[in-house]
N, CA, C and O atoms as CSV, one atom per row, in Angstrom:
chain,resi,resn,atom,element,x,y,z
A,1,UNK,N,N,-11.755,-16.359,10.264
A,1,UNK,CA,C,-10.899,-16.610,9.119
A,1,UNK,C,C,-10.032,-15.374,8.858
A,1,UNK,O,O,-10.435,-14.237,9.103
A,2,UNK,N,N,-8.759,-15.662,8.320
A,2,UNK,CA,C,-8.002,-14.231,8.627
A,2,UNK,C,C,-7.952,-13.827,7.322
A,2,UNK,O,O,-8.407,-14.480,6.383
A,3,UNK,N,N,-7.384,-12.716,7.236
A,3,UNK,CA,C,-7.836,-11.955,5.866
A,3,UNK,C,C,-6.394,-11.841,5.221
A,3,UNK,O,O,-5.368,-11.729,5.891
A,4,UNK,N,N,-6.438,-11.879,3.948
A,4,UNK,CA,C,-5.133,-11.709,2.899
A,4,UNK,C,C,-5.486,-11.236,1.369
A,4,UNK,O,O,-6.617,-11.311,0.889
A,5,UNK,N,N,-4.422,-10.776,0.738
A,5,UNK,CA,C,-4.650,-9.891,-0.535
A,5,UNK,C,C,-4.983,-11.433,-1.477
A,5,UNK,O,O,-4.511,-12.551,-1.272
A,6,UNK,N,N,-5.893,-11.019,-2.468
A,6,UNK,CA,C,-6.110,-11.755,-3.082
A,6,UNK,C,C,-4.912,-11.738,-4.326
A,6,UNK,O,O,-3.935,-10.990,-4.345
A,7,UNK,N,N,-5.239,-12.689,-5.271
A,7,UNK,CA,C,-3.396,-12.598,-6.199
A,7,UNK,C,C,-3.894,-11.453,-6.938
A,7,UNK,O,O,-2.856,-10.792,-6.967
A,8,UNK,N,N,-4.771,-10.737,-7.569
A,8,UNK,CA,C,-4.756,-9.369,-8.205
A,8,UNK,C,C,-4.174,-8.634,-7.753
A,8,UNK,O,O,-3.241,-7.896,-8.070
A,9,UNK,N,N,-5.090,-8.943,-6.460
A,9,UNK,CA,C,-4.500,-7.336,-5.707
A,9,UNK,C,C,-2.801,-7.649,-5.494
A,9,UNK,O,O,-1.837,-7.168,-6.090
A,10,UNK,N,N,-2.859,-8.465,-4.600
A,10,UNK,CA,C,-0.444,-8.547,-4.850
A,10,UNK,C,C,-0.219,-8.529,-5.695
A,10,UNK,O,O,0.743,-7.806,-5.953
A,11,UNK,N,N,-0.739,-9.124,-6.623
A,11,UNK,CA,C,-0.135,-8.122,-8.387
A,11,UNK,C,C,0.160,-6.990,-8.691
A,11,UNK,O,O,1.206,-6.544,-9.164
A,12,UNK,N,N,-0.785,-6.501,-8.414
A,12,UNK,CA,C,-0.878,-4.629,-8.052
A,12,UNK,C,C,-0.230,-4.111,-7.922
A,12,UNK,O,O,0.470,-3.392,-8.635
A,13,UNK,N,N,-0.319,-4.475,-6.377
A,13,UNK,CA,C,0.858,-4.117,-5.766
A,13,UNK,C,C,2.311,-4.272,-5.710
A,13,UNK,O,O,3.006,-3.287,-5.461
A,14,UNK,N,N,2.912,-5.598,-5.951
A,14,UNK,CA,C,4.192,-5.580,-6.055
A,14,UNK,C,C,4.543,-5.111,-7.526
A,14,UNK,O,O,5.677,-4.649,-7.654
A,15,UNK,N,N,3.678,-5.163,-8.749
A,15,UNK,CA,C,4.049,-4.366,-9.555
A,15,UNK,C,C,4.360,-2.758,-9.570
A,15,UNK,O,O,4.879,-2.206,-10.540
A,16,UNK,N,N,4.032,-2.175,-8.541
A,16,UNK,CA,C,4.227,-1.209,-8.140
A,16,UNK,C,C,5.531,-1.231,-7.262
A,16,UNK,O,O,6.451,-0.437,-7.458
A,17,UNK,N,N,5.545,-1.956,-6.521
A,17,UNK,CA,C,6.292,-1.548,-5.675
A,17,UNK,C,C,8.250,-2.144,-6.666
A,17,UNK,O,O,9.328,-1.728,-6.239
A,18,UNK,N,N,8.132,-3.050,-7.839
A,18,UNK,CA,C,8.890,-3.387,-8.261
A,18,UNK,C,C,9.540,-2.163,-8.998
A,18,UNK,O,O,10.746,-1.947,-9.113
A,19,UNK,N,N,8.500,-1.405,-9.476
A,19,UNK,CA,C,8.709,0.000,-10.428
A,19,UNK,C,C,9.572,0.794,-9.194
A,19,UNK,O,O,10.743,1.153,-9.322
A,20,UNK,N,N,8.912,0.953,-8.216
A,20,UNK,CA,C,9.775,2.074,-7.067
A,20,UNK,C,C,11.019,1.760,-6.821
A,20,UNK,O,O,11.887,2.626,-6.929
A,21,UNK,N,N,11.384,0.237,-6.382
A,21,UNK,CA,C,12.662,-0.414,-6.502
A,21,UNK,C,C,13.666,-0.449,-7.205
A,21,UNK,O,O,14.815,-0.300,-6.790
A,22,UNK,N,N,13.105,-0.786,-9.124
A,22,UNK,CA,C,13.735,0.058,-9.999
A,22,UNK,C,C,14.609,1.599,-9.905
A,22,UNK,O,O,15.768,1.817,-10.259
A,23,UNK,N,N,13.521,2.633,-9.249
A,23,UNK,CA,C,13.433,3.866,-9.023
A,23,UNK,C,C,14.862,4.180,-7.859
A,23,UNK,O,O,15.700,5.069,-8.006
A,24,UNK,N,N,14.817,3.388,-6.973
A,24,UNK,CA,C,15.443,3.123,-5.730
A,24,UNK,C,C,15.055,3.709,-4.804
A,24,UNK,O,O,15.953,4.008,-4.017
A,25,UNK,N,N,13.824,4.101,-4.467
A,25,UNK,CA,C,12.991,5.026,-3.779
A,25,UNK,C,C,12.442,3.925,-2.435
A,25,UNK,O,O,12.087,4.361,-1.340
A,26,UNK,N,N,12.466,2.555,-2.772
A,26,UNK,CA,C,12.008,1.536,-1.391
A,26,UNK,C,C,12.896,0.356,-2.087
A,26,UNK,O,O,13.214,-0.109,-3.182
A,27,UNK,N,N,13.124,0.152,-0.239
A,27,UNK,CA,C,13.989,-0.832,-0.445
A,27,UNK,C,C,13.584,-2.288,0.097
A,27,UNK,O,O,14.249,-3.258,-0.266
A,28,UNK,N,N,12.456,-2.448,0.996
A,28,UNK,CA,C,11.992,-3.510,1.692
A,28,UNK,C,C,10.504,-3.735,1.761
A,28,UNK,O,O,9.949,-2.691,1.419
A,29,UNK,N,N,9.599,-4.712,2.077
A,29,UNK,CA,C,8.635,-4.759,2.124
A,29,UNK,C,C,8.273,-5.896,3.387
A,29,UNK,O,O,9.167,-6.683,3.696
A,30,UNK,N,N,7.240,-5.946,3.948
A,30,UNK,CA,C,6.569,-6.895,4.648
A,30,UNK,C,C,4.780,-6.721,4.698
A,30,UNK,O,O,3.897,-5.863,4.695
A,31,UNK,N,N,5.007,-8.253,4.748
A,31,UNK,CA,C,3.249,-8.501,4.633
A,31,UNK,C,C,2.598,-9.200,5.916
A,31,UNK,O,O,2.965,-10.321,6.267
A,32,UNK,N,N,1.703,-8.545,6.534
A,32,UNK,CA,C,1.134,-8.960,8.176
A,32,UNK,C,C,-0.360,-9.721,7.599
A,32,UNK,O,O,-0.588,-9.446,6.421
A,33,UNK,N,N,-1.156,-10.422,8.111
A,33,UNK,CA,C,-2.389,-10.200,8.430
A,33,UNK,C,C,-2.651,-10.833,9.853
A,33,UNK,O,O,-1.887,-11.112,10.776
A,34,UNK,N,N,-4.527,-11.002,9.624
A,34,UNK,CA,C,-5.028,-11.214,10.935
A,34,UNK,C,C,-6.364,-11.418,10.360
A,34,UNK,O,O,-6.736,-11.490,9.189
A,35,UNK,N,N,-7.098,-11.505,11.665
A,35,UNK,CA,C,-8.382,-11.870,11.324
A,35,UNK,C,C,-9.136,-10.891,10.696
A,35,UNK,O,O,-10.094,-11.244,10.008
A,36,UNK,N,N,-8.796,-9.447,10.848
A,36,UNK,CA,C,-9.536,-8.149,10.668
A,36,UNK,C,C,-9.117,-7.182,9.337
A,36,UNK,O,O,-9.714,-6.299,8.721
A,37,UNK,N,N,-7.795,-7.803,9.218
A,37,UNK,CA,C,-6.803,-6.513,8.349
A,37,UNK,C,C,-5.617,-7.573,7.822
A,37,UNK,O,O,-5.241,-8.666,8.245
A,38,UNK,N,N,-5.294,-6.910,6.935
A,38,UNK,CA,C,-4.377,-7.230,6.130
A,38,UNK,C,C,-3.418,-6.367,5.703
A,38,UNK,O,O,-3.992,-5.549,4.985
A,39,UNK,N,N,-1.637,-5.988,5.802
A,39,UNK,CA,C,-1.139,-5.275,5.304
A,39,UNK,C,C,0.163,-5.479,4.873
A,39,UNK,O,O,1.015,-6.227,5.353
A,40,UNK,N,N,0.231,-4.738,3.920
A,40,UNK,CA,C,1.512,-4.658,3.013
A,40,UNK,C,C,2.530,-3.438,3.475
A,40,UNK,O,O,2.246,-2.278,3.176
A,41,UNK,N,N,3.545,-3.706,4.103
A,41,UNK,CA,C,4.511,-2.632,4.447
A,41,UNK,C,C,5.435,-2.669,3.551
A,41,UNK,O,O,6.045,-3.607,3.037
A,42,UNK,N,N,5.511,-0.612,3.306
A,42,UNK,CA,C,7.175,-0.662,2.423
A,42,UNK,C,C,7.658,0.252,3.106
A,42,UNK,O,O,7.196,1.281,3.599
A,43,UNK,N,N,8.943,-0.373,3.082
A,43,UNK,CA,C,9.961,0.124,3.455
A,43,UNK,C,C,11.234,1.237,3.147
A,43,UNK,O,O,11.701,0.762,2.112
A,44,UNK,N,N,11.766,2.025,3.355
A,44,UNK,CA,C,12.713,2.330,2.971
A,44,UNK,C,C,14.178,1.913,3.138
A,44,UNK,O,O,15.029,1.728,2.267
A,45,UNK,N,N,14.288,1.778,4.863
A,45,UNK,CA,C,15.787,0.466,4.877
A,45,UNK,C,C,14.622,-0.069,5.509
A,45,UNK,O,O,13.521,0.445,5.706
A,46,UNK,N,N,15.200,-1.516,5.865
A,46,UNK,CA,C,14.513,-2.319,6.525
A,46,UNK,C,C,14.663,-1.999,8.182
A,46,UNK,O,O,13.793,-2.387,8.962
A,47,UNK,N,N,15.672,-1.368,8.568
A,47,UNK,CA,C,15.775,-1.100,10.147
A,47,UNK,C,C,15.233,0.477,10.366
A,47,UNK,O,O,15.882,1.235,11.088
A,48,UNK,N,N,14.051,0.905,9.723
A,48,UNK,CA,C,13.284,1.901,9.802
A,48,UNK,C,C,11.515,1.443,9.834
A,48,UNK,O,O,11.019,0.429,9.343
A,49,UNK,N,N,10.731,2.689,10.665
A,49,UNK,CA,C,9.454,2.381,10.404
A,49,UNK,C,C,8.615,2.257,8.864
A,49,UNK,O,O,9.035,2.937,7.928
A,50,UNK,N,N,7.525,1.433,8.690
A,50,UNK,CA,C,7.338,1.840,7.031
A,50,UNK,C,C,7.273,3.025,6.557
A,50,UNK,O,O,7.538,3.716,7.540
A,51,UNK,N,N,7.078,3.781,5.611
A,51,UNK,CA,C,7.137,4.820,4.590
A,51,UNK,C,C,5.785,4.493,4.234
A,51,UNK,O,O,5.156,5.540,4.078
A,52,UNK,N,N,4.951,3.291,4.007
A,52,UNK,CA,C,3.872,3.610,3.223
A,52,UNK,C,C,3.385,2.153,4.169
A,52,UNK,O,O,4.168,1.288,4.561
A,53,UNK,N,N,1.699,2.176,4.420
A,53,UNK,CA,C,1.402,0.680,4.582
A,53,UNK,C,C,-0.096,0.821,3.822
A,53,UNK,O,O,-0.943,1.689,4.035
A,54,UNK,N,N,-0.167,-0.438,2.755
A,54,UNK,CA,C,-1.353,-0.951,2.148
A,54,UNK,C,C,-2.517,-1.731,3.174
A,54,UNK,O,O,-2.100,-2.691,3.823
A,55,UNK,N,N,-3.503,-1.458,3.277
A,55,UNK,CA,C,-4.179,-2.059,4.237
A,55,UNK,C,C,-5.437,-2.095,3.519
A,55,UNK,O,O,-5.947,-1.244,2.790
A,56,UNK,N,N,-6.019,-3.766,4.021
A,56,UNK,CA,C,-7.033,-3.903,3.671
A,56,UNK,C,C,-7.875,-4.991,4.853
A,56,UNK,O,O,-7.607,-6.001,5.503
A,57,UNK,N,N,-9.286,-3.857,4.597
A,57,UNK,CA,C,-10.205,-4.092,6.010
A,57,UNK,C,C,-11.321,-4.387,5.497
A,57,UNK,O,O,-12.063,-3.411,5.386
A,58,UNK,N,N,-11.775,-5.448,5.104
A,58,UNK,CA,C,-12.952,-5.864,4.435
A,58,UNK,C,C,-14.551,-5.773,5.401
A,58,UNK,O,O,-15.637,-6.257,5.086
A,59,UNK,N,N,-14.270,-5.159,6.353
A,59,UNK,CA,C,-15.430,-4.448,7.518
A,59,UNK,C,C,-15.749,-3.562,6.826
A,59,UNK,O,O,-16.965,-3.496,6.644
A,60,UNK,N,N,-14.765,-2.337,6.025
A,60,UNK,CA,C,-14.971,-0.994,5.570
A,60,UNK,C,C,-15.397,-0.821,3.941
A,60,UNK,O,O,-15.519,0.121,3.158
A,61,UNK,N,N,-15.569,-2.478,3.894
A,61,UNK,CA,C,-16.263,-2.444,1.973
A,61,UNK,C,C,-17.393,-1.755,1.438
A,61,UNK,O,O,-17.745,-1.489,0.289
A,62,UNK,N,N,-17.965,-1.492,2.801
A,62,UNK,CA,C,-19.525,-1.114,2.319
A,62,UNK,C,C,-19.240,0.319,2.650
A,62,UNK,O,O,-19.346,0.974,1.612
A,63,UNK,N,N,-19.035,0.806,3.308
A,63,UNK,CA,C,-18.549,2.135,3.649
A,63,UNK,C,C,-17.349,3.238,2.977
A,63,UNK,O,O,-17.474,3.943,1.975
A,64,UNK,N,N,-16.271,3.124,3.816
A,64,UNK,CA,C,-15.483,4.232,2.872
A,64,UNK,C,C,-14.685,3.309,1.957
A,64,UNK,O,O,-13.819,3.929,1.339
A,65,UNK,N,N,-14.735,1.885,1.671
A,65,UNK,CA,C,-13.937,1.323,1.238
A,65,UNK,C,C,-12.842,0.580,1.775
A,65,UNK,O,O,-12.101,1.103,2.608
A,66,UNK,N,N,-12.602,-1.066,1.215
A,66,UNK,CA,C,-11.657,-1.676,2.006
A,66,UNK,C,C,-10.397,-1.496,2.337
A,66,UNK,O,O,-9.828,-1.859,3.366
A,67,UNK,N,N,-9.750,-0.610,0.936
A,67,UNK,CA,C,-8.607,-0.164,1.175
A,67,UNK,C,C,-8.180,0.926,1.063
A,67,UNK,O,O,-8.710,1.855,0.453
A,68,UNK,N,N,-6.606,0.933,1.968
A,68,UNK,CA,C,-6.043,2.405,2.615
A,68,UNK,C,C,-4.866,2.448,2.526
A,68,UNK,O,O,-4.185,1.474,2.846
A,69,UNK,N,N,-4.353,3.530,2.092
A,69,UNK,CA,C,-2.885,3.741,1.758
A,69,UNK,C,C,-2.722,4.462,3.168
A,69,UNK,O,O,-3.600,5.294,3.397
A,70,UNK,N,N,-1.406,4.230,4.510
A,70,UNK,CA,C,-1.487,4.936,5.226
A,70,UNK,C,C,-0.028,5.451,5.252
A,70,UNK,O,O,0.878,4.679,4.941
A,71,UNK,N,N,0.322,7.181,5.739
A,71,UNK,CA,C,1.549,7.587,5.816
A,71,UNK,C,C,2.329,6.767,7.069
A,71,UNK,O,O,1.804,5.957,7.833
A,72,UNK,N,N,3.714,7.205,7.057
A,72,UNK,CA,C,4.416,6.834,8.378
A,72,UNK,C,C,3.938,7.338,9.605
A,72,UNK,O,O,4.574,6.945,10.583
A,73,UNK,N,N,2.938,8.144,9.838
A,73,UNK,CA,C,2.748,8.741,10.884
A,73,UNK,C,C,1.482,7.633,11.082
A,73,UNK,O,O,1.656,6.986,12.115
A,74,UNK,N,N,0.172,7.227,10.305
A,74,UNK,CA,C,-0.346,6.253,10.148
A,74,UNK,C,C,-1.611,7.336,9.983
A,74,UNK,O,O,-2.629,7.243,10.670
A,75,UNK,N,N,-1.426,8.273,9.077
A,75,UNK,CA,C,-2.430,9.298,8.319
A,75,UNK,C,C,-2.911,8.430,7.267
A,75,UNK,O,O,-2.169,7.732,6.576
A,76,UNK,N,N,-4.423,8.500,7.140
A,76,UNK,CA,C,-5.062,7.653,6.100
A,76,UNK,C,C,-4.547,8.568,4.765
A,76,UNK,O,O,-4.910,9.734,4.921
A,77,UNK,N,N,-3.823,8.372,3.530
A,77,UNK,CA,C,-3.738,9.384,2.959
A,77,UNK,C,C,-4.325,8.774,1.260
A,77,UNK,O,O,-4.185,9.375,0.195
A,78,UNK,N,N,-4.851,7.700,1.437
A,78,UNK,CA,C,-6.177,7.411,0.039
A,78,UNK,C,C,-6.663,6.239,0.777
A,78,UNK,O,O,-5.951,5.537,1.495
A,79,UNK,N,N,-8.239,6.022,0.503
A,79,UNK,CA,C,-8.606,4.904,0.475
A,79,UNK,C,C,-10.044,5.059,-0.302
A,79,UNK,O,O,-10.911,5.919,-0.455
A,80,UNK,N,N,-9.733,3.511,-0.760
A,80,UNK,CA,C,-10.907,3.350,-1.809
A,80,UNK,C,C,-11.400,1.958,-1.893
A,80,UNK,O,O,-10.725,1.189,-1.209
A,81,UNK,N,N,-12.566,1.307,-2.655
A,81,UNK,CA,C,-13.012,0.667,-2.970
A,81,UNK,C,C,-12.142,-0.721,-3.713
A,81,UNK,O,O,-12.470,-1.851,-3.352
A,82,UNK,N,N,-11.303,-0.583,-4.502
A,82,UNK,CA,C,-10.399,-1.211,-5.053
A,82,UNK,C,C,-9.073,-0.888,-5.112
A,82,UNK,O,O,-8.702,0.278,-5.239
A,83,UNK,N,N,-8.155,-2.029,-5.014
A,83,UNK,CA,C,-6.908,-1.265,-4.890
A,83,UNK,C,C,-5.884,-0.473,-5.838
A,83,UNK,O,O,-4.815,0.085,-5.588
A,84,UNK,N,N,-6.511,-0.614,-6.852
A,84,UNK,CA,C,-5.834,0.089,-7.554
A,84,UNK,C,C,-5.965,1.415,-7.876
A,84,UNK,O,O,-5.203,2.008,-8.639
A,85,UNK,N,N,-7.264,2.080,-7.106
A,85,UNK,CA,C,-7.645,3.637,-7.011
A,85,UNK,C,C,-7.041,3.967,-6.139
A,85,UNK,O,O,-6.604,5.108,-6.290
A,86,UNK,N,N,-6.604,3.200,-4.638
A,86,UNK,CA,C,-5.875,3.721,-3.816
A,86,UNK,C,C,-4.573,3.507,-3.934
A,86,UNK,O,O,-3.900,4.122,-3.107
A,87,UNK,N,N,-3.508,2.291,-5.305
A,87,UNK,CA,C,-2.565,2.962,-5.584
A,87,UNK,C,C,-1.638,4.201,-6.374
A,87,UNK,O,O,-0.462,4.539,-6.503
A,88,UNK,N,N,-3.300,4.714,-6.894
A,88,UNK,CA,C,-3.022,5.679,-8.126
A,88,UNK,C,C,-2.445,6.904,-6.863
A,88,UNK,O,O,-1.609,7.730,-7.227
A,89,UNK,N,N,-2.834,6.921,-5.761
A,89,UNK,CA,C,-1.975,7.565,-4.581
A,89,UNK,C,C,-0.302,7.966,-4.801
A,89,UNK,O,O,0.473,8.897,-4.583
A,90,UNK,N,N,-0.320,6.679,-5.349
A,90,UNK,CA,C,1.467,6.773,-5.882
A,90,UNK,C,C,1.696,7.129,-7.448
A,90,UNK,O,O,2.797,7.122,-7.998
A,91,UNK,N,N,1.025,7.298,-7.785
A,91,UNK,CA,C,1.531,7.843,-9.445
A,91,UNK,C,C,2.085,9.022,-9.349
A,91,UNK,O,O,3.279,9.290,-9.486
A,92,UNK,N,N,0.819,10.051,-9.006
A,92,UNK,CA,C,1.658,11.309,-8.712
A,92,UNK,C,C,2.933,11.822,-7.771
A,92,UNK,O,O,3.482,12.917,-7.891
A,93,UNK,N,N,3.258,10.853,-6.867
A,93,UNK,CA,C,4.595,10.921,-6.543
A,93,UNK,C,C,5.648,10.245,-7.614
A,93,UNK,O,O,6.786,10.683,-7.443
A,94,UNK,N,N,5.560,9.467,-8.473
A,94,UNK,CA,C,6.672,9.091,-9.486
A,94,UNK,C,C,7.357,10.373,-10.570
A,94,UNK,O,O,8.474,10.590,-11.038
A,95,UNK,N,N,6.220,10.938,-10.639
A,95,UNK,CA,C,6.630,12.321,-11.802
A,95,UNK,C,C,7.054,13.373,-11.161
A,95,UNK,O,O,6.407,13.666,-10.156
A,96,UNK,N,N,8.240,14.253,-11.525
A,96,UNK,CA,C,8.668,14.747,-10.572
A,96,UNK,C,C,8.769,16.338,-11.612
A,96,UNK,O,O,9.164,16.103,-12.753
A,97,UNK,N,N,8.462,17.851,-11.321
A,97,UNK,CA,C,8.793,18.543,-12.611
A,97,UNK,C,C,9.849,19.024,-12.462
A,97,UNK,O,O,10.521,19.286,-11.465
A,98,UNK,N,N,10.031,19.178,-13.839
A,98,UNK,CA,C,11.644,19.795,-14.113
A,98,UNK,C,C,11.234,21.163,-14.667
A,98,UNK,O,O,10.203,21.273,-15.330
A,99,UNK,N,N,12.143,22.356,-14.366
A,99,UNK,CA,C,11.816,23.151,-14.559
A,99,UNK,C,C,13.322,23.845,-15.304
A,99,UNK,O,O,13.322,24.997,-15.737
């Protein structure tokens, strides 16, 4: 059976990703799955590699957690238990200081 975000979690997430859009910081998105994984790509243009991919691996629930925020290089750079600990990944990139 193949795996997909449940509607919370795409809630989540595209509420997030609607805020960045706002922002103008991403401009595209795509959503893959499969039997194993599930992921949410964003984009910056669409004729570029992603900038960020949401992934969720319900093998890794019991362990480090199902989900993973990964960089463009495909560096795990949060993952957690629920997705909304691994989008708090992106909060601290929204605030920017002014000095």
């Amino acid at each position: 059976m193949d795996v997909f975000f449940e509607r919370r979690e795409l809630s989540q997430i595209l509420d997030l990703y609607g805020q960045m859009v706002a922002k103008g910081d991403w401009r595209d998105y795509a959503i893959g799955h499969d039997k194993d994984v599930c992921v949410f790509a964003i984009y910056q243009r669409a004729s570029e590699a992603p900038l960020y991919r949401i992934v969720k691996r319900p093998k890794l629930a019991r362990k480090q957690g199902m989900f993973q925020v990964l960089g463009r290089d495909g560096r795990v750079l949060k993952r957690g238990h629920e997705v909304a600990s691994v989008l708090s990944y992106f909060d601290r990139r929204r605030w920017k200081v002014v000095e």
